[in-house]
N, C-alpha and C positions, 0 to 999 in steps of 0.2 A: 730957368736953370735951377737944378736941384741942389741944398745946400748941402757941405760935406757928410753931415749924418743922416739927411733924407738920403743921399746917395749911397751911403754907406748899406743901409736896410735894403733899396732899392738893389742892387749888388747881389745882396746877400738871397732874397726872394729869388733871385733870377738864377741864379747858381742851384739852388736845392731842386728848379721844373726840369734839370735836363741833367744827364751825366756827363756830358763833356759839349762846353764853349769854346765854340773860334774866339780868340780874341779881337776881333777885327769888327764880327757879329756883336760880340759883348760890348766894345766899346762904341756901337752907332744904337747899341737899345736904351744905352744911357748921355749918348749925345754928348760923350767925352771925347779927348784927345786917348790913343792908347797908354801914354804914357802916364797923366791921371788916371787910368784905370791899374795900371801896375800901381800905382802908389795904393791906391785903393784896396788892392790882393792885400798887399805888405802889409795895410793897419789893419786888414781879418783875420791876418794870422797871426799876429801882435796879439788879436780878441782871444786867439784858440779857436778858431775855424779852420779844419784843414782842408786847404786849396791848396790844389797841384798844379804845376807849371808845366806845358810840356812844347817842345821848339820840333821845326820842321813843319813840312807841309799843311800836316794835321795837326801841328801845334796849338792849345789853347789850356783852358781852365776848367779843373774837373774838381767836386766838391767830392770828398773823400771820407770815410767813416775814419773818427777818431778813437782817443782813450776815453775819451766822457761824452756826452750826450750835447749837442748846443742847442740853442734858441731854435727854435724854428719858425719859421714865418708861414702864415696861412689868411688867405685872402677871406671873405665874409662867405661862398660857399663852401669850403672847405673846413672852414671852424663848424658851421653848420652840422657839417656832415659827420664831422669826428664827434660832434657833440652827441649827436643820436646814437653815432654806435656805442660810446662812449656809455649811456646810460643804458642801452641796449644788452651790453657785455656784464653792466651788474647784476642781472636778474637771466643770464643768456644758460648754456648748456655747458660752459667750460669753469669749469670748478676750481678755485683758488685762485680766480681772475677778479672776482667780484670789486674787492677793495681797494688793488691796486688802480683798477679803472674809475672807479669815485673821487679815489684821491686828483685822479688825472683828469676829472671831470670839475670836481671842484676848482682847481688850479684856472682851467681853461672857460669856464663861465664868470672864474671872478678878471679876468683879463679879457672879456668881453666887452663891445661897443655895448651902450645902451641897444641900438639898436635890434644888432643881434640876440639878446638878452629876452628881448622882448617877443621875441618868434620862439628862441628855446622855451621858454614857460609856458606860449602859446599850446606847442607839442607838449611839454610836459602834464598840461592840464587836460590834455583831450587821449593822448594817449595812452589806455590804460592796459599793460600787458595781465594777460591770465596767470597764476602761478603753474609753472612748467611742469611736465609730469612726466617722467621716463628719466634715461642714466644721466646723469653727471659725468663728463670728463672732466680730469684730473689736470689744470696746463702746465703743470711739470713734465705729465705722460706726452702731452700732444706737442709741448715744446722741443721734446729728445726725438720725438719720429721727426716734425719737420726738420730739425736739423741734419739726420741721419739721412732723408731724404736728397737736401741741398749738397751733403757732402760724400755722397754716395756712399755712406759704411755700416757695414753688416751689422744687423742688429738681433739681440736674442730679448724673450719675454717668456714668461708663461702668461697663457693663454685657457681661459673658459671659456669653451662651447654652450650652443645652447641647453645641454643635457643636463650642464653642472661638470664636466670633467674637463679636466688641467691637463696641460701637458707645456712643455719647455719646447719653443718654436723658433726655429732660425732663420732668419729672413732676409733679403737684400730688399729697401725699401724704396717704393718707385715715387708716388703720391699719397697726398692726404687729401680725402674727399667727405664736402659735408654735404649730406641732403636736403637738410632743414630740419631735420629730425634727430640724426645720429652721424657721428664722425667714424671713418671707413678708412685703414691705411690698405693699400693695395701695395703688394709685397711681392719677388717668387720667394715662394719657399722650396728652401733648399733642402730639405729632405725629400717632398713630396714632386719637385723636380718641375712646379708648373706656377703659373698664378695663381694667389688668393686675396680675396678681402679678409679684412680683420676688423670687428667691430672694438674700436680703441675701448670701448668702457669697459671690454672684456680683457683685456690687458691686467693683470696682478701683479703689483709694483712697478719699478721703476725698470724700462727696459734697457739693456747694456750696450753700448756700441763698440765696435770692433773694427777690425780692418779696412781698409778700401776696397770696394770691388767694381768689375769692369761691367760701362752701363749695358743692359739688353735694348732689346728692340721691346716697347711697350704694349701693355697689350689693345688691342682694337685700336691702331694706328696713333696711339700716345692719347685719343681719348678717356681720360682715367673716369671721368661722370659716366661717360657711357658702359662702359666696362663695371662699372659698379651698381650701375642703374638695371644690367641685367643678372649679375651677381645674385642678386638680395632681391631683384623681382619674380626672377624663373629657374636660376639653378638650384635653389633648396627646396623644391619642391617635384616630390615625387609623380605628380601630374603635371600636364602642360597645357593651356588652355589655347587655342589659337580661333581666335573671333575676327569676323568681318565685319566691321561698323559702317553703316550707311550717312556716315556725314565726310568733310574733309580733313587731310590728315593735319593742316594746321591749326585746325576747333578743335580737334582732339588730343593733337600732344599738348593746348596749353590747359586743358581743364585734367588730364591723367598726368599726373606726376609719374617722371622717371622712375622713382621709387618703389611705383605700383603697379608699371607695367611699361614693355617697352611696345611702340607704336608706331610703325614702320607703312608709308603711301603704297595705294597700289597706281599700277600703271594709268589708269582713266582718273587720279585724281581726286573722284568725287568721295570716292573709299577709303579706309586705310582697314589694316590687320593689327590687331593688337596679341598682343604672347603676354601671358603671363602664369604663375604657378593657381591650380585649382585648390578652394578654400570655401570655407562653409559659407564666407561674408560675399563670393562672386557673384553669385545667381542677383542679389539686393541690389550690390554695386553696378550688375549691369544694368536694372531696371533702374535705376538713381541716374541713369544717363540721359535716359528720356531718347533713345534715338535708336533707329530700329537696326537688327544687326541679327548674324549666322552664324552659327556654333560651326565650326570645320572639326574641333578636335576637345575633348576628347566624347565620347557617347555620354558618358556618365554626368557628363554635365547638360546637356541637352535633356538627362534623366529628371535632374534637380531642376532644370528652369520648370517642364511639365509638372512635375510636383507642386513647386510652391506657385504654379500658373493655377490648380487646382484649388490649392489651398484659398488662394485669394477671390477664384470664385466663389467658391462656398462662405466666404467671411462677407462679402460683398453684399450674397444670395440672404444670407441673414439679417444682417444689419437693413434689408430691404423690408424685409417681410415685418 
């Protein structure tokens, strides 16, 4: 039998894994009478935990966001895991997150078992990240799209293209997508009447939120990765490469990043096709795959494999001689 304040923790973990408890469930996971378990509600919210009552069928206890923050309980994976991201986030791509997550890193290592302690430092001494190189987002900026996201309302920014030119863009905002690289809101815009992405680090200032508007139908069936995966892989690019790879399509979507190309099975399986926009680095990137494969589109690229198929004889032809 658990004593009052092991019960009490015990309670309180169990309430934070789910949104809403039977009370009937609640009270056989702690092997009380229900009526101990009502007493037990009473002295959480005495704590400043807000737990909600609710009677009827579907009556039970749902743990509710309050006016301040409370304790929270995390088992020995989950400290783990906040801990990684946790140090992950000070050196991460979102800009003005850095400190705030140290702070909350320090906090949550000095409230650590020995045990766990001694795996955090384990990773700390082996993992050693590169200093990051490309945009910073802002998480003030990234904080005002997810919110505008969650609460469906119109949002305005100005907005830098890749050229360097600004313009003031009005958007109803669907998702926020990261690829591992760069953070992508997918938005319609409402001037331009359709979807688009927006690379958030091209965002200038703080963007404005506005009214409510009514959700659409999403684009590529509410898949917003995918939808951005082919955004940023083959719509900005005034060629289009479509290749046949002679391996299977699950070898190949996990070594091409979305980011880089979208890679799509063929019927027999053993194939896939990959689409992506043509670029002076493809011809390299295909031969880096090591797997033999047929140009369907466009000529010009079939032009540049034989060129640098040339080139590499002759470099070959030399280094022989």
């Amino acid at each position: 039998m658990l004593t009052s304040s092991s019960r009490l923790l015990r309670l309180l973990s169990l309430l934070q894994t789910r949104s809403h408890w039977m009370g009937q469930d609640l009270a056989e996971r702690l092997e009380v009478h229900p009526r101990t378990l009502r007493r037990d509600i009473d002295r959480l919210r005495q704590l400043g935990y807000p737990v909600e009552a609710s009677s009827g069928v579907a009556g039970g206890y749902a743990f509710r966001a309050g006016q301040a923050l409370p304790p929270l309980l995390l088992d020995d994976g989950e400290a783990l895991a906040v801990s990684i991201a946790l140090r992950t986030a000070t050196a991460g791509a979102v800009g003005g997150i850095e400190e705030p997550a140290l702070r909350a890193l320090v906090k949550l290592e000095q409230a650590m078992p020995a045990r766990l302690r001694q795996q955090v430092d384990a990773l700390r001494s082996t993992i050693q990240p590169l200093d990051r190189v490309g945009p910073v987002v802002e998480v003030s900026v990234l904080a005002a799209l997810a919110s505008a996201c969650r609460d469906q309302l119109r949002t305005e920014f100005h907005y830098e293209d890749g050229k360097g030119r600004s313009a003031q863009r009005s958007v109803e905002p669907q998702g926020v997508v990261h690829t591992g690289q760069r953070w992508y809101l997918v938005a319609w815009d409402r001037t331009r009447g359709d979807w688009r992405t927006f690379r958030i680090d091209r965002i200038v200032g703080t963007p404005q939120l506005g009214a409510h508007f009514a959700p659409r139908a999403s684009p590529d069936g509410g898949d917003l990765k995918a939808y951005v995966a082919r955004s940023i892989s083959v719509a900005p690019h005034a060629e289009i490469a479509r290749v046949v790879l002679h391996a299977p399509h699950a070898e190949m979507s996990r070594r091409i990043p979305p980011s880089a190309a979208v890679v799509q099975p063929l019927e027999e399986g053993r194939r896939c096709v990959m689409e992506c926009g043509v670029s002076d680095s493809l011809v390299y990137w295909l031969m880096a795959l090591d797997v033999e494969f047929e140009v369907l589109a466009p000529a010009s690229l079939a032009d540049r494999l034989r060129v640098a198929g040339e080139r590499a004889l002759r470099c070959a032809g030399a280094a022989g001689s």
